[in-house]
VEXKOL-885695 format. One record per residue: residue in three letters; x, y, z of N, C-alpha, C, O, CB in turn. Coordinates in steps of 0.2 Angstrom, whole numbers, plus 5000, padded with zeros to 4 digits. Glycine has a CB too. Example, Ala and Ser with C-alpha at 12.3 -4.5 7.8 and 13.67 -1.06 7.14 Angstrom:
! residues 2
ALA506649725039506249785039506649845039507149835042505749785045 SER506449895035506849955036506450005039506750065040507049975029 
! end
This chain:
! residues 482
UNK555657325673555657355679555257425679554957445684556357365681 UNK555357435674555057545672554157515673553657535675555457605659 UNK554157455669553357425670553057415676552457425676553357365667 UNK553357385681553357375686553257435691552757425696553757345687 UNK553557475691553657515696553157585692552857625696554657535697 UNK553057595687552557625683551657605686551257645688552657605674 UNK551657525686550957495689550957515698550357505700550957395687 UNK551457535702551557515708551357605709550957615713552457465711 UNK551557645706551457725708550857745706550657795709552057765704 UNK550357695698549957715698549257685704548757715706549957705691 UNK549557605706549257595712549257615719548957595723549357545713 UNK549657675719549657705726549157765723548757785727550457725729 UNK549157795717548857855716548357845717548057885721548957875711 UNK547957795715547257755717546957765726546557795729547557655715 UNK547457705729547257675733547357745738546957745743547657605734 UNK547657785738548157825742547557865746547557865752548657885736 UNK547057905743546357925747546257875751546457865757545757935744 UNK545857835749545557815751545757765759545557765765545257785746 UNK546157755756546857725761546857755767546857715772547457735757 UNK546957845767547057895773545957905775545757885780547657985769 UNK545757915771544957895774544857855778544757875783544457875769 UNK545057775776545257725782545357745787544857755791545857695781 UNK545857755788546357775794546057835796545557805799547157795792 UNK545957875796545557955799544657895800544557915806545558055789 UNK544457875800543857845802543857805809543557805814543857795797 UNK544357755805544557705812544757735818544457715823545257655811 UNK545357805818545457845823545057875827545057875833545757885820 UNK544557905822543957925824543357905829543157935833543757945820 UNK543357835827542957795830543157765836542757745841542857765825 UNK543857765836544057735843544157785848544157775854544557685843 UNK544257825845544357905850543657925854543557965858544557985844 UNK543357885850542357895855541957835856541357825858541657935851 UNK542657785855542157705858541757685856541457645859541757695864 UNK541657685850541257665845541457615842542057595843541157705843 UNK541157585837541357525832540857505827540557455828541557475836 UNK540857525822540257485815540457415817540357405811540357495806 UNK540657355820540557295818541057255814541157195814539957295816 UNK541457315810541657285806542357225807542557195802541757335803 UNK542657225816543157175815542757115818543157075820543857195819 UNK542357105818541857065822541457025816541356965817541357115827 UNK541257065811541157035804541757015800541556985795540857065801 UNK542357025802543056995799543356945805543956915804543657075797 UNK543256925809543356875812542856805812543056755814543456905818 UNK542356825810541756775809542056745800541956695797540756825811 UNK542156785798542156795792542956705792543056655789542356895788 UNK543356755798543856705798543956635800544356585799544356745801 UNK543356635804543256565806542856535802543156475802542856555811 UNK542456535797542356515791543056475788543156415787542056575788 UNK543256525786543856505783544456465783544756445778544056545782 UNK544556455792544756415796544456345795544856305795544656435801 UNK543956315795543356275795543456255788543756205786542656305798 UNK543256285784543556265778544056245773543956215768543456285776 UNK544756265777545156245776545256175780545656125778545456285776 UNK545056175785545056105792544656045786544855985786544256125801 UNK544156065783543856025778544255995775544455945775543456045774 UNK544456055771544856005763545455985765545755945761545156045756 UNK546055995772546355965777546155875776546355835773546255995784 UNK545555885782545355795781545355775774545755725773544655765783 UNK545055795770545055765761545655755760545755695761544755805754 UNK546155805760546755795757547055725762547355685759547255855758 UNK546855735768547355665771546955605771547055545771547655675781 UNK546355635770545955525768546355515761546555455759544755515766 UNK546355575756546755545748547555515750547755465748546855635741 UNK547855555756548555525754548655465759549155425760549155585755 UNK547955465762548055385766547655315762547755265764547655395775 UNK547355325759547155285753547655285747547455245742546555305751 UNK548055315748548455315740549155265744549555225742548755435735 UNK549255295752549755245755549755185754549355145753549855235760 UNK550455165754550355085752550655075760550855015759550955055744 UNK550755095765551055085772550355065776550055105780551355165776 UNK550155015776549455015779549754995788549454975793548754935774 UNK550455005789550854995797550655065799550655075806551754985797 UNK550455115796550555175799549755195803549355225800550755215793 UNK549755195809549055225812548955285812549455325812548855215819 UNK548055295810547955365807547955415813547855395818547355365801 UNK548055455811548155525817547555565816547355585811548955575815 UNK547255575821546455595822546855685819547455705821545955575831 UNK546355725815546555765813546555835819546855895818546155755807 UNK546255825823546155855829546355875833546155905837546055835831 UNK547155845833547755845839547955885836547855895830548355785843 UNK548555935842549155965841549755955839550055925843549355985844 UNK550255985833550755955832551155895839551255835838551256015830 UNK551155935844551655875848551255795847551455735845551655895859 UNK550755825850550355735849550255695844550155635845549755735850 UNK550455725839550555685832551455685834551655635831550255745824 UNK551655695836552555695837552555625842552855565841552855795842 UNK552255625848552255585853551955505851552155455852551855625860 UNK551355525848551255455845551655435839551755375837550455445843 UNK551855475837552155425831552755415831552955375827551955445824 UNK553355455835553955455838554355505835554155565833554155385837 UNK555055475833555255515827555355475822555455415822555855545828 UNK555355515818555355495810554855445809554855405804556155455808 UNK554255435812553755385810553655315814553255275814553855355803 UNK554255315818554355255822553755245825553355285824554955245826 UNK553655215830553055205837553355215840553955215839552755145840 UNK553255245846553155255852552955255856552555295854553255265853 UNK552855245861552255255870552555305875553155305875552355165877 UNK552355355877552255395881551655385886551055375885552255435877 UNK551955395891551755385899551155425898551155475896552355405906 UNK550655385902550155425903550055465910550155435916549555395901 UNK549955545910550055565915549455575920549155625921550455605914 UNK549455515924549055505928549155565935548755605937549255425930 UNK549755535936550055575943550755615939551055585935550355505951 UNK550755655940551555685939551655715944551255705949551655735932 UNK552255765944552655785950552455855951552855905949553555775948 UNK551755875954551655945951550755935954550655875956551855955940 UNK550155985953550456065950550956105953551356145950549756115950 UNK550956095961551156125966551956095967552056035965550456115973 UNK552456135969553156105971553056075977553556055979553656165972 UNK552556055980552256015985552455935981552755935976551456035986 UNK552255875985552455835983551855805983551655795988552955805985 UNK551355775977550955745977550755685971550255675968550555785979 UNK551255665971551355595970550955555976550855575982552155575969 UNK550755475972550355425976550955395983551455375981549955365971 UNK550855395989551255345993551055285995550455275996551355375998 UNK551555235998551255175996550955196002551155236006551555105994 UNK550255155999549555136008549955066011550355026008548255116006 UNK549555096018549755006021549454946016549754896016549354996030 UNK548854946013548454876010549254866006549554816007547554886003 UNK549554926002550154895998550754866000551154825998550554955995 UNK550754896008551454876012551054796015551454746016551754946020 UNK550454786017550354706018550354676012550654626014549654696020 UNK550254686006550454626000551154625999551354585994550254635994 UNK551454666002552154666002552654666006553154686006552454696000 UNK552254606012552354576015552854616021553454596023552654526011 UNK552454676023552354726028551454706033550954706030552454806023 UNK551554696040551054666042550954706048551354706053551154596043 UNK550454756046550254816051550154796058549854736059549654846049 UNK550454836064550354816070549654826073549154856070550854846073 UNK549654806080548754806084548654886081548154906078548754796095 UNK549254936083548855006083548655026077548455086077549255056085 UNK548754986070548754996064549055056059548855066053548254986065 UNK549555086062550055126060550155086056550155136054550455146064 UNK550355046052550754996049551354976048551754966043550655016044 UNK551454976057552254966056552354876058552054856062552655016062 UNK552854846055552854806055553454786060553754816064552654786050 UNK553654696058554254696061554854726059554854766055554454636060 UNK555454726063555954766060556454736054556854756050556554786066 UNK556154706053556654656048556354676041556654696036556654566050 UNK555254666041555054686036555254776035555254806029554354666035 UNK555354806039555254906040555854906034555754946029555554966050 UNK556354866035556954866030557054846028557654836029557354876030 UNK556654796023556354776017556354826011556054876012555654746018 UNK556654826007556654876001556554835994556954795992557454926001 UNK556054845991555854835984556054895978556154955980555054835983 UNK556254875972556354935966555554965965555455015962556754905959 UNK555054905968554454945964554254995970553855045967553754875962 UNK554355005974554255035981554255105980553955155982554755025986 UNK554955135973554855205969555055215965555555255963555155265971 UNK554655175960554255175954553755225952553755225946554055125954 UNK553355265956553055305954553655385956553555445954552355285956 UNK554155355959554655435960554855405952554655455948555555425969 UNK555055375949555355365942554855375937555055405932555655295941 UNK554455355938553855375935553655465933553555495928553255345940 UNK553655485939553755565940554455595936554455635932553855565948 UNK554755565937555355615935555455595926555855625922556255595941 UNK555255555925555255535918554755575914554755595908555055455917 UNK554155595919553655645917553955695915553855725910553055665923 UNK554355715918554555785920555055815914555055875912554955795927 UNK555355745912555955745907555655765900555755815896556255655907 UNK555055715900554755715895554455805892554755835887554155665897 UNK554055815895553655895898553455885902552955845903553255945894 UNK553855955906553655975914553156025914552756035909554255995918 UNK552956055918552256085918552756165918552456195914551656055927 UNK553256185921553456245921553756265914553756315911553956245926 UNK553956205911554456235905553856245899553756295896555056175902 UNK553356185897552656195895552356275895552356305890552156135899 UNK552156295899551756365900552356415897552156465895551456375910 UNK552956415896553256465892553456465887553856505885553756485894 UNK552956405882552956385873552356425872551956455876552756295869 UNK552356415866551656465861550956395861551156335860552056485848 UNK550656405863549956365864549856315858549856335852549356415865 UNK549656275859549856225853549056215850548556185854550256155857 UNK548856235843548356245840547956155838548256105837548556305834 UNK547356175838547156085837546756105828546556055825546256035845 UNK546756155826546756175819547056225815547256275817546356175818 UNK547156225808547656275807547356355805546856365802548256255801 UNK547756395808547456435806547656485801547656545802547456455811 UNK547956455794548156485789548856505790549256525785547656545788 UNK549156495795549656545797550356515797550356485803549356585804 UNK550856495794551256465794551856445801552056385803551356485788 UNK551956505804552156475810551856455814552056465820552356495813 UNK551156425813550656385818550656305814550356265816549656425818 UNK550856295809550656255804551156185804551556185808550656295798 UNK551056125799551356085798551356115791551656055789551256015801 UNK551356135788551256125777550856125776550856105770551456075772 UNK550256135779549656105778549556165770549356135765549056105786 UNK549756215769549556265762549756215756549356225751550156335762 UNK550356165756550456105752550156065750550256035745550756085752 UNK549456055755549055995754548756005747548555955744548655985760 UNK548556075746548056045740548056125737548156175740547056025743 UNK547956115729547956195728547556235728547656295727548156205722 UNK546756225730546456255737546756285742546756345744546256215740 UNK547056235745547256285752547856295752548256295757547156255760 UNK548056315746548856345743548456435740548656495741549356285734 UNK547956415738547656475734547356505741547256565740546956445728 UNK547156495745546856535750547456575757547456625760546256475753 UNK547856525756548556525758548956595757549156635761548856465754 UNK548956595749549556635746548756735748548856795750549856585732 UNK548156705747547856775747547856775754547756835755547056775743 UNK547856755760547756775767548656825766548856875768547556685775 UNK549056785764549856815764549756885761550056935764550356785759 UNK549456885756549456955753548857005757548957065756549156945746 UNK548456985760547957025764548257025771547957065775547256985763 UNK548856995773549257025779549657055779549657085784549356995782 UNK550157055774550657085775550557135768551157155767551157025776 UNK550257155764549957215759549457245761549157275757549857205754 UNK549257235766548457285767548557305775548757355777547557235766 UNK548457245780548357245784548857275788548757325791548157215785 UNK549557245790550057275790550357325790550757335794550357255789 UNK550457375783550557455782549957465787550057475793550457495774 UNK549157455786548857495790548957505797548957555801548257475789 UNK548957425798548957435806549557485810549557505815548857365810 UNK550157475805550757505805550657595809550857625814550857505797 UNK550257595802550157695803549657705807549657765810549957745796 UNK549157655809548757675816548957665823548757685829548257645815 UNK549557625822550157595829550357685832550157715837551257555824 UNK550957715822551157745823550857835827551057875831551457725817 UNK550057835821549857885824549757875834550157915838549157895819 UNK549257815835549257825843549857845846549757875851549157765846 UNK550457825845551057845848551257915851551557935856551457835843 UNK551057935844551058035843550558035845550758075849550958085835 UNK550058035846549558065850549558045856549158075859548958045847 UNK549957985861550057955866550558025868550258075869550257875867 UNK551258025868551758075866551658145866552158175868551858065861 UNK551158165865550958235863550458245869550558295873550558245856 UNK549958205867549558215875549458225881548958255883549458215877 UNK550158165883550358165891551158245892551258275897550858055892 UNK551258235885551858275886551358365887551658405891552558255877 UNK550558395885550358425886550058425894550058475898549958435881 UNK549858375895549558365903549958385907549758425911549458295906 UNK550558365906551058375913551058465914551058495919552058355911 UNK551058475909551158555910550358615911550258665909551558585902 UNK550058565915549358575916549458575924549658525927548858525912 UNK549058645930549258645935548858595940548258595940549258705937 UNK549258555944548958515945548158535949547958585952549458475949 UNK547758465946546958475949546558425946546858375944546658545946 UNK546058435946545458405944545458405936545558345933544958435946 UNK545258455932545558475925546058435924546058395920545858545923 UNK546658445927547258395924547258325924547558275921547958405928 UNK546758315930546658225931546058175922546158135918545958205943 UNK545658235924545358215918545558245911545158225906544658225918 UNK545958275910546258255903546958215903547258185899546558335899 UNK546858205909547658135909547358085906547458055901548058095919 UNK546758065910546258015911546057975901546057925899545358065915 UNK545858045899545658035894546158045889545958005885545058055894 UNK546758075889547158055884547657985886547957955882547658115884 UNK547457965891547657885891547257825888547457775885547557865898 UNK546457845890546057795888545957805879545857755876545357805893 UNK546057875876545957865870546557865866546457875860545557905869 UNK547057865868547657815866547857745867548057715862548057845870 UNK547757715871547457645872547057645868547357605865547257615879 UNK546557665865545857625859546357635855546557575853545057655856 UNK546757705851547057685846547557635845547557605840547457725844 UNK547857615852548457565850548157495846548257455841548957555858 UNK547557505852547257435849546957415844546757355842546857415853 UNK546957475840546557455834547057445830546957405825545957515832 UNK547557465831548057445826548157385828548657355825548757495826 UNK547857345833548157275831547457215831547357165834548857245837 UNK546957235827546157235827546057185834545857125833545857195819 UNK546157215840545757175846545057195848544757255849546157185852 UNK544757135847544057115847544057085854544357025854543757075840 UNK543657125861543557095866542857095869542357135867543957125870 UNK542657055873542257045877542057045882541956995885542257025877 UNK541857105884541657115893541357085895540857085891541457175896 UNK541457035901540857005905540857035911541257055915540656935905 UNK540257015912540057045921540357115922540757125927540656985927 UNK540157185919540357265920540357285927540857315930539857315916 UNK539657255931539557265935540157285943540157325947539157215934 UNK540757225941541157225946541757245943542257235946541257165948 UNK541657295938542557335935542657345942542357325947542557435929 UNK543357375942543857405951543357465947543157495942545057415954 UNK543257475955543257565958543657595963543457635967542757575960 UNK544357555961544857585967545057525970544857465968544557635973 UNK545457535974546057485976546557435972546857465968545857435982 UNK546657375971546957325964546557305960545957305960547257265966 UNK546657285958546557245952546957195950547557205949546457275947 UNK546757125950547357085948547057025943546457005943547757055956 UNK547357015941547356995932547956955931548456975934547457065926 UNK547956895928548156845925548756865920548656925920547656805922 UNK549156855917549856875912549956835907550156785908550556865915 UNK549756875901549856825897550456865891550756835887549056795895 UNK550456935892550556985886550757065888550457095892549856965882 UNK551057095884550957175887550257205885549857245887551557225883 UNK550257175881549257185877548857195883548457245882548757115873 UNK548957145889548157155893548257215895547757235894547957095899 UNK548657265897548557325899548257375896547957425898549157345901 UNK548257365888547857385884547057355885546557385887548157365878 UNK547257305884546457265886545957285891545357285890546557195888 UNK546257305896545857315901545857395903545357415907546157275907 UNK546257445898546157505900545857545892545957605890546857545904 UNK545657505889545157515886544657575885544657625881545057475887 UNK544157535891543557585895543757605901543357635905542957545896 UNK544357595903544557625912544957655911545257645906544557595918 UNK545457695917546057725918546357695924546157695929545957785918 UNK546957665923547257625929547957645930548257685926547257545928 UNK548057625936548657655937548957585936548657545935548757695945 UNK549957585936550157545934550757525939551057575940550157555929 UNK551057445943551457465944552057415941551857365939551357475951 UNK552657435941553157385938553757395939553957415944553057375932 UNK554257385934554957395936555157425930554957405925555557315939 UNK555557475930555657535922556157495919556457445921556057645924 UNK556057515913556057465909556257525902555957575902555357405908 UNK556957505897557357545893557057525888556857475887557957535895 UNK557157565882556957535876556257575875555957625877556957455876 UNK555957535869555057585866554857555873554357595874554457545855 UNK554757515878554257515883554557555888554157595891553957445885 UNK555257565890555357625894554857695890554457735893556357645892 UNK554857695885554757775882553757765883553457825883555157795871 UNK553557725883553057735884552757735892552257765894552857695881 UNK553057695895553057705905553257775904552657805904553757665911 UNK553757805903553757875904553257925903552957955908554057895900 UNK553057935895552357955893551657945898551157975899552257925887 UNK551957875899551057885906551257885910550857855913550357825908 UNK551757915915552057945921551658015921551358045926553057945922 UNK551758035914551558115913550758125916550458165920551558135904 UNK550558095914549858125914549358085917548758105916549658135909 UNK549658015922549357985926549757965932550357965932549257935923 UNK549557955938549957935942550057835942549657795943549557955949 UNK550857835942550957765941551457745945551757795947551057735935 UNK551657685947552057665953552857625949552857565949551557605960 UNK553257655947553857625944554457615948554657655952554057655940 UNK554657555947555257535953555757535948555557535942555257455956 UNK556357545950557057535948557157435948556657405950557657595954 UNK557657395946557557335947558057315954558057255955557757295941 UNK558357345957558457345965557757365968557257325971559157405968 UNK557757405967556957425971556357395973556057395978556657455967 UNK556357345965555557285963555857225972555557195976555657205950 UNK556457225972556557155977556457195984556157155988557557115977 UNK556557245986556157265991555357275991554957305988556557335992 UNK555157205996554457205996553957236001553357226002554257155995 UNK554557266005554157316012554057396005553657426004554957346021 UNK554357386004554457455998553957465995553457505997554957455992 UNK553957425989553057425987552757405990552157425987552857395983 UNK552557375995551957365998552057456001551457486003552057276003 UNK552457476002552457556008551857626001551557676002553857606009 UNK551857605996552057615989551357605987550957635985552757565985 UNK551357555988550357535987549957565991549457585989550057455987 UNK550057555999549757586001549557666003549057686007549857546004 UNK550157695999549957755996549557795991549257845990550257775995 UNK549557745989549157755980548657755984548557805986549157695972 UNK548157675985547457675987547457715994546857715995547157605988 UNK547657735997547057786001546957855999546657896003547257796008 UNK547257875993547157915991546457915986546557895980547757925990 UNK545857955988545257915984545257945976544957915971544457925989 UNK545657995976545558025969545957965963545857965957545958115968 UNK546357935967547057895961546457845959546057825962547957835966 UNK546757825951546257775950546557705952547157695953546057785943 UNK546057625952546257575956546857555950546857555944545557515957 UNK547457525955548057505952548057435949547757395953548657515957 UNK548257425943548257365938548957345940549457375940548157375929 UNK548757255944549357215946549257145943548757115943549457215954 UNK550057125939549857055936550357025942550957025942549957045927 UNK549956985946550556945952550856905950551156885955550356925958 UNK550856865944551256815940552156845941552656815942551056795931 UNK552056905939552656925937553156915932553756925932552956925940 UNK552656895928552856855920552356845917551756855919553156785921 UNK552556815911552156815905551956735906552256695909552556835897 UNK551256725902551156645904550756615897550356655895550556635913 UNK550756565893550456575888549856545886549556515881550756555885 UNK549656585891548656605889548356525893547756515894548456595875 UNK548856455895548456415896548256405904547756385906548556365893 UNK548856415908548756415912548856475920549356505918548956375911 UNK548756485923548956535930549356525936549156485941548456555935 UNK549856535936550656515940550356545948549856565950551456565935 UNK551056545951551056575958550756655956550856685951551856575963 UNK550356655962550456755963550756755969550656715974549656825963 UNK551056815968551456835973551256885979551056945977551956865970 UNK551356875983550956855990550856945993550456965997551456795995 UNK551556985990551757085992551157105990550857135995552357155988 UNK550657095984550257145985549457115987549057115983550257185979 UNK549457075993548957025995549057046000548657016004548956935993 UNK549557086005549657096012549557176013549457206019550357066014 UNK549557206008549257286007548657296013548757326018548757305999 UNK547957256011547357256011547057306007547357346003547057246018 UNK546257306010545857346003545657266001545757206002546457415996 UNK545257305995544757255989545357235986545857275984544157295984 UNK545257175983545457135978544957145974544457135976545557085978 UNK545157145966544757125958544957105955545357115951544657165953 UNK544657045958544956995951544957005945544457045944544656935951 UNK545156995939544957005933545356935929545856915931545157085929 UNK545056905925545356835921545156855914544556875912544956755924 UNK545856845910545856865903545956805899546156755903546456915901 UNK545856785893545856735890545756735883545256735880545456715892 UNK546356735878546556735870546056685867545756645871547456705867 UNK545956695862545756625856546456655852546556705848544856625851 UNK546656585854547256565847547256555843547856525841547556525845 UNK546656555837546456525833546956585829547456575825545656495831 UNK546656655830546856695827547556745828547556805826546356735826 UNK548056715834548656715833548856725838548556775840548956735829 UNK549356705840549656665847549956765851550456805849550656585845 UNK549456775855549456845861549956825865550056875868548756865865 UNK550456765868550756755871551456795870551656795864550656705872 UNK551756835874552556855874553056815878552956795884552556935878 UNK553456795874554056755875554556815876555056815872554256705869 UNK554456865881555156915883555956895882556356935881555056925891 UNK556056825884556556805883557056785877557556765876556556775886 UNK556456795872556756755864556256815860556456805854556456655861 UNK555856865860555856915858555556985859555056995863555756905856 UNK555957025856556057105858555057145860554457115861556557165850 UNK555157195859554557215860554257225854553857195851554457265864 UNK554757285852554657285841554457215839553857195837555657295835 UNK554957185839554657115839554057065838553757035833554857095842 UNK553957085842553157055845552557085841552157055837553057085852 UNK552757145843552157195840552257185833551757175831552257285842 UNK552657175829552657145822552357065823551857045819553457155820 UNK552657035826552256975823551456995826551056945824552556895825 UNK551257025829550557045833550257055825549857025821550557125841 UNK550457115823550057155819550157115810549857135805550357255821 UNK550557075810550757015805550156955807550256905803551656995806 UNK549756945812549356905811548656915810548556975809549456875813 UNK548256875812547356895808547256975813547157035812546356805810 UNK547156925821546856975824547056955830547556915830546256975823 UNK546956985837546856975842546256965845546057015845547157005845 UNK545856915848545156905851545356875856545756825856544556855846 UNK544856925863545056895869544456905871543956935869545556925874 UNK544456855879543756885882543956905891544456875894542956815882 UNK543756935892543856975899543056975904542557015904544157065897 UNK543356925909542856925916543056965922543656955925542856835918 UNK542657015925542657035929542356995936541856965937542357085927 UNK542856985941542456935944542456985952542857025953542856835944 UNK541856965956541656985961542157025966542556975968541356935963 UNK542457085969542957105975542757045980542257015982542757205978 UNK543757035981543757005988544057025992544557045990543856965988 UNK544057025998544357026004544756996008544456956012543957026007 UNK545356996009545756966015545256926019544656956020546157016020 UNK545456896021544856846030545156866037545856876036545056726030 UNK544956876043545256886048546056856049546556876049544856866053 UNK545656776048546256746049546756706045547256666046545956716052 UNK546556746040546756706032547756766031547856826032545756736023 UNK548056706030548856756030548556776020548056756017549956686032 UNK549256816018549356836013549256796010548756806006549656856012 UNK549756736008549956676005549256636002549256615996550356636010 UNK548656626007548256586005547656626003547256596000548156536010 UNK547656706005547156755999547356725995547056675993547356845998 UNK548156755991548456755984548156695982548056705976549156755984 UNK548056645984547956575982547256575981547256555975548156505987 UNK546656585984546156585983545956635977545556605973545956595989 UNK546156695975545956735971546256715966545856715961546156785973 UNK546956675964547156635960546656585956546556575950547656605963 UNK546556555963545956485960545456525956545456505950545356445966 UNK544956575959544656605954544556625948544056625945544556615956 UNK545156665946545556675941545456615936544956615932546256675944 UNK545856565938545856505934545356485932545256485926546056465937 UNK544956465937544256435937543656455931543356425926543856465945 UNK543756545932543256585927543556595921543256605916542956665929 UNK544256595920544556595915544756515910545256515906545056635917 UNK544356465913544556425911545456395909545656355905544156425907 UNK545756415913546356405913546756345920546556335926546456475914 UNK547256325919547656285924547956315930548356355930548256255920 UNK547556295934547756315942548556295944548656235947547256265946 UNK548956325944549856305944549956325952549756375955550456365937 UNK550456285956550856335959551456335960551756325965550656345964 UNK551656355953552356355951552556435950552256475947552456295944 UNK553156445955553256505952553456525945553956505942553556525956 UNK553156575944553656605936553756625935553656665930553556615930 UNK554356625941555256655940555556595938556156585935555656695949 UNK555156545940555656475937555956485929556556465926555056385936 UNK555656525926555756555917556556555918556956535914555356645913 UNK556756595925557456615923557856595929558456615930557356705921 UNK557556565932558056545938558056465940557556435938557756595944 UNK558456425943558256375947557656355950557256395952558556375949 UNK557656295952556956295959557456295964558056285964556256205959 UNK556956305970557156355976557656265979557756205977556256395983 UNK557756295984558356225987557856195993557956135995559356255992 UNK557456225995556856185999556356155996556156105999556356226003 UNK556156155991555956105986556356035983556155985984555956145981 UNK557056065981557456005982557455935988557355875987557956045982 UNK557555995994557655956000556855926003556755876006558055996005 UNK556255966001555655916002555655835998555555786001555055966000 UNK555755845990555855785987556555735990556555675989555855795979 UNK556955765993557455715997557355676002557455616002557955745999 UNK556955736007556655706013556255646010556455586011556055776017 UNK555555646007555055616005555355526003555055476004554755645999 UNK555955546002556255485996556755456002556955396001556655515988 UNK556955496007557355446013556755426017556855376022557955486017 UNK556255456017555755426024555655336019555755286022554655496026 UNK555355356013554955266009555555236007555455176005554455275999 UNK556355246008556755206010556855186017557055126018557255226008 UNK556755246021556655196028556355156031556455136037556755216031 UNK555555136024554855106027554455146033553955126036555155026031 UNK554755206034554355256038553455266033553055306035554855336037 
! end
């Protein structure tokens, strides 16, 4: 033990400069926007390594599928995601079939499942009239087959299986591994290769990377803390707006560097220059992500704990719009509330994520329609993870913020890309409801993501009782041959 703890004091004595040089660098550099390259040559470095392990993956499973003596067993393309390896092969190895989903009950709480056509109701001995409404005698109108809602059974067996709302609130499901064991099946067991590479990415995460990013978390904190807590006591003006400005923005680079995010601006051209901004949900990160290089105002519902103390800290020394949680359900309120902020031309443009939830990186749920009836410009913006290098989604309801931020900064990296997409405008005649929708699509569209319109309050609440009663209606009209 005296041996041990003798090698462990002499290795800090070592490492111990150089260690704080590190750190006083990285600080430095992000405090002026700058960057040598270097997480950008450690993420390339990581895909490599990814790839190569994907290699000796297949070797290892052609050796243990030739060494089987189960020649019953079909081989599983190496390519799919745990589930899909789950769904074809059942449990425990058995077979199984799983419905292909053609039609399911979805995207929209709309109903658009197939209905039978008349050609269906004439081979089934339904015989459309002169007006060709397809109504027939009264005797065939109330003719009832089981196969008639079969695709209603079909649907809800979909749903049973995975539905589209419960899907978008899992961790994104990887089609290779990424070293990382809660992304994984065992795959570190397959070979003592990728046990050897395995056991050194463990040690290079949680002994290097992890203290570091730790104490660069920690410093941004203090320096977030210190610098909003100096602004406030600055008389209000111009001076005070830009040292808010920029103790925000160069606080946000520290945070992020403590969790090595590597992004991607496209299209600069269309950043906001005032009014909203509205952006996709995938994480508390994107608000890092996007204020980066800008300063945004923020709005949301106050919140207790380390993200209470940070809403606070940027109350100081920016203008931001915080609701109490009675408050957020008043939507004359906020909307009274925004349209204060932007006409005021000095406030910078306000960052709104209209999901109102977290979503996991694949798809874009309802937005919510209060801050689409404001007017002013819309900015779109569409954010987008790669998962390879570790799942940026927040599951709020299964973990804390500490939390998170620990498994954040416990994996390789965070790599996103961020599209600026063109300001849009309300239409004369266009209501709120179908802006939000349209701006939504776009979202989706440039973000390569799933176009939903499911709301994602469903995470914590029932679906609405008009939903219900639309699929009731639907299902007594094709019983009544209507």
């Amino acid at each position: 033990m005296a041996l041990i703890m003798s090698f462990v004091s002499v290795a800090v004595s070592i490492l111990y400069t150089p260690f704080l040089l590190l750190i006083l660098c990285i600080i430095f550099l992000a405090s002026i926007g700058k960057s040598l390259g270097v997480r950008r040559l450690y993420v390339n470095v990581l895909l490599k390594l990814f790839e190569y392990g994907r290699q000796h993956i297949e070797v290892a499973k052609k050796l243990q599928r030739s060494d089987s003596s189960d020649d019953e067993e079909p081989p599983v393309p190496d390519d799919k995601p745990p589930s899909a390896i789950f769904k074809e092969n059942g449990i425990n190895g058995t077979k199984m079939t799983v419905i292909e989903r053609d039609e399911i009950l979805g995207p929209s709480p709309e109903l658009n499942y197939k209905r039978s056509t008349s050609q269906e109701r004439v081979s089934n001995g339904v015989r459309p009239d002169s007006t060709g409404k397809g109504e027939g005698t009264k005797e065939n109108n109330l003719e009832f087959h089981l196969h008639h809602c079969m695709d209603l059974v079909k649907a809800g067996m979909e749903s049973i299986i995975e539905d589209q709302v419960t899907s978008v609130f899992e961790a994104e499901e990887l089609r290779s591994w990424n070293l990382l064991t809660r992304t994984n099946m065992q795959y570190e067991f397959l070979s003592w290769r990728l046990t050897i590479i395995w056991m050194m990415g463990f040690v290079v995460r949680y002994f290097f990377l992890l203290p570091l990013r730790i104490m660069i978390f920690v410093i941004g904190i203090i320096f977030m803390l210190t610098m909003t807590t100096v602004t406030s006591t600055l008389p209000p003006g111009r001076i005070q707006r830009f040292i808010g400005m920029m103790s925000y923005i160069i606080s946000i680079r520290i945070l992020i560097r403590s969790l090595s995010v590597v992004i991607d601006y496209h299209d600069k051209q269309n950043m906001p220059k005032g009014g909203i901004c509205a952006a996709n949900h995938t994480t508390t990160i994107d608000v890092a992500v996007l204020s980066s290089n800008q300063c945004f105002s923020m709005i949301g519902q106050r919140h207790g704990g380390f993200l209470g103390l940070l809403q606070r800290a940027l109350a100081r020394a920016s203008p931001h719009i915080w609701f109490e949680r009675s408050e957020v359900k008043d939507r004359h309120a906020v909307a009274r509330r925004l349209k204060e902020h932007i006409s005021v031309p000095d406030n910078p443009p306000i960052l709104i994520f209209p999901e109102g939830t977290c979503i996991n990186n694949t798809s874009v749920m309802q937005f919510k329609k209060g801050s689409f009836e404001v007017g002013g410009w819309i900015y779109p913006v569409a954010i987008k993870y790669d998962p390879r290098f570790g799942d940026a989604f927040w599951n709020s309801s299964r973990y804390g913020m500490l939390h998170y931020l620990l498994n954040m900064m416990s994996s390789w990296a965070i790599v996103c890309d961020v599209w600026y997409l063109p300001p849009m405008r309300r239409g004369e005649r266009e209501d709120a409801v179908a802006f939000a929708n349209r701006v939504k699509a776009c979202v989706a569209a440039r973000g390569g993501l799933i176009d939903l319109q499911w709301d994602g309050q469903l995470k914590r609440m029932k679906a609405k009782k008009e939903w219900r009663e639309m699929q009731q209606e639907e299902f007594s009209k094709r019983l009544k041959g209507e």
